[in-house]
C-alpha positions in Angstrom: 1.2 55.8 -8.9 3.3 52.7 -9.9 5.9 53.2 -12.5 8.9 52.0 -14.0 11.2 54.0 -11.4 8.9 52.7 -8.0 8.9 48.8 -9.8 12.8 49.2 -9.7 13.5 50.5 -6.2 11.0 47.8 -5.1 13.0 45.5 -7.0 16.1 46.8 -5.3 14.7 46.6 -2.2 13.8 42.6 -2.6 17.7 41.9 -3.5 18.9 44.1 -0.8 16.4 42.3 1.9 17.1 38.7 0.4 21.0 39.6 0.9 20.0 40.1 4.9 18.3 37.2 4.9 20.9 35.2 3.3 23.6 36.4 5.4 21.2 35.7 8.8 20.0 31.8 7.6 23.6 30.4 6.7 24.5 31.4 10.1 21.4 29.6 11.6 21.3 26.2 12.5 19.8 23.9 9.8 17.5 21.9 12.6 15.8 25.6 13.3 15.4 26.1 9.4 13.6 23.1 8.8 11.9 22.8 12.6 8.4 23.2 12.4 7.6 27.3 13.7 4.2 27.0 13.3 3.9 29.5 11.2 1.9 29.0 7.9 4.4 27.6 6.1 5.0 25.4 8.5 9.1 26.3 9.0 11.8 29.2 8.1 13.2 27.2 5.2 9.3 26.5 4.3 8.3 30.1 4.1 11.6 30.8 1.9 10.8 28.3 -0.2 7.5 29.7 -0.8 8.0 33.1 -1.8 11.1 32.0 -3.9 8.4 29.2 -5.6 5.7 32.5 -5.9 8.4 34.8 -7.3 9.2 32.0 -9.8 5.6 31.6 -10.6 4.8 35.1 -11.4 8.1 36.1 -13.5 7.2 32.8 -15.5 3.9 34.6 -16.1 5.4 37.1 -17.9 9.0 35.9 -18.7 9.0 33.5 -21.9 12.4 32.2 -20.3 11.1 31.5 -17.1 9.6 27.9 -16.4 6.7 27.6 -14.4 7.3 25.6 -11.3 6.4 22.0 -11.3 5.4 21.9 -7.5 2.0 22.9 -6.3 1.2 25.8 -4.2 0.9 23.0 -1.6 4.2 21.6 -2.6 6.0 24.9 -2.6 7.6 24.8 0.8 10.0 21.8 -0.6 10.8 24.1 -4.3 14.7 24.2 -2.9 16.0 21.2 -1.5 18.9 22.2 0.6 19.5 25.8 1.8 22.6 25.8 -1.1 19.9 25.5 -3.6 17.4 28.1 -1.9 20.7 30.7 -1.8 21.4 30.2 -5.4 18.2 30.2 -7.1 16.9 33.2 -4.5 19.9 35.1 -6.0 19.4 34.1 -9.5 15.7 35.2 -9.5 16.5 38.2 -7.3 19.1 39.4 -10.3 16.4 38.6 -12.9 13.6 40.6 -11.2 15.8 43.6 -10.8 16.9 43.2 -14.7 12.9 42.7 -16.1 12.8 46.0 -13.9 15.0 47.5 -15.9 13.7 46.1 -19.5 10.0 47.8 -18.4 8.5 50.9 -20.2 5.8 52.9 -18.7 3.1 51.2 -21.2 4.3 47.8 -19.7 2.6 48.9 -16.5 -0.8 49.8 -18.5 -3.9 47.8 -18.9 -5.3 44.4 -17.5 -3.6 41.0 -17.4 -5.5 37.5 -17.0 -3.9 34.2 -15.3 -5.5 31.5 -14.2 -5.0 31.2 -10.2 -4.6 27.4 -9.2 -4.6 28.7 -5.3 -8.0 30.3 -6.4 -9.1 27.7 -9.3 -10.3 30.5 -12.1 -9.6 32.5 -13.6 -8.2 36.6 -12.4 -8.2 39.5 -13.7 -6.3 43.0 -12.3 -4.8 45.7 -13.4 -1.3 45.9 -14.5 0.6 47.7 -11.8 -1.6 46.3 -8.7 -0.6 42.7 -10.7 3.3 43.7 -10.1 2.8 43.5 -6.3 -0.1 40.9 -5.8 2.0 38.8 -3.3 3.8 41.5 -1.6 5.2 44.7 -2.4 8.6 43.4 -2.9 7.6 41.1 -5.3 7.4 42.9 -8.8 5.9 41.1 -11.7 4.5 41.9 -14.9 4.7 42.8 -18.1 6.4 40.2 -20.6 8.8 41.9 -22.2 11.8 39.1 -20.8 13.3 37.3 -23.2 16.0 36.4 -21.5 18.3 37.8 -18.4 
C-alpha cells in the first residue's frame, strides 16, 4: 500500500539518486552530455532535462507555488539551459518533493485526481497513490496541500 511513510522514502530516494547523478555529470565532459546517445531523449543532458521538466510538471499539478513549465513535452529536453541551471533547479525541486512528502496526510493519498495529459491530449483520471508515481517510482506527486516550500 502507498502511504505517507513509502511517498517519503521514495522521495528520499530521488534526492539521494539525483546527488549520484550530480556528482557523476559535473565530472563528465559537456560534449558527451549534450552528444546525441540515441537514446529517446536524444542525449544525457536531454533525458535530465526531461524528468526535471516532468517532476516540475506534476508538483505544479498539485503545488499552487509551483509554475507549470512553459516548454512542451517536446521541448522538455532544452527546460535547463546549461548544466549549472539543471544542478540548481534538480536540487531545488528535489528539496521541494521531499518537503510536499513531508506536508502529506494519509487522506492526501485517498481518492481520484483528474489532469488533462497534453502527451495524451484528454483528459486522465487515476487513483491518488498510483498518480504519485505515474512517471516513475521516484517521482512522488500528488495531493495539493503545498503552499509554499
Amino acid at each position: 500500500m502507498i502511504d505517507k511513510a513509502y511517498v517519503l522514502a521514495m522521495a528520499r530516494y530521488n534526492a539521494w539518486q539525483n546527488k549520484q547523478l550530480m556528482d557523476i555529470v559535473k565530472q563528465a565532459d559537456q560534449a558527451v552530455l549534450t552528444q546525441d546517445q540515441g537514446a529517446f531523449f536524444g542525449s544525457i543532458m536531454g533525458t535530465l532535462n526531461h524528468i526535471l521538466w516532468a517532476d516540475t510538471l506534476w508538483m505544479s499539478r498539485f503545488c499552487t507555488d509551483i509554475s507549470t513549465p512553459s516548454q512542451s513535452i517536446e521541448e522538455s529536453t532544452g527546460f535547463a539551459p546549461t548544466l549549472g541551471v539543471w544542478e540548481a533547479e534538480r536540487f531545488r525541486m528535489d528539496g521541494r518533493i521531499r518537503i510536499w512528502a513531508e506536508t502529506l496526510s494519509h487522506f492526501d493519498l485517498t481518492g481520484e485526481m483528474s489532469w488533462f495529459s497534453g502527451a495524451q491530449g484528454r483528459q486522465v483520471s487515476q487513483p491518488i497513490a498510483l498518480a504519485c508515481f505515474t512517471c516513475s517510482t521516484t517521482r512522488p506527486t500528488t495531493g495539493d496541500r503545498c503552499t509554499g516550500f
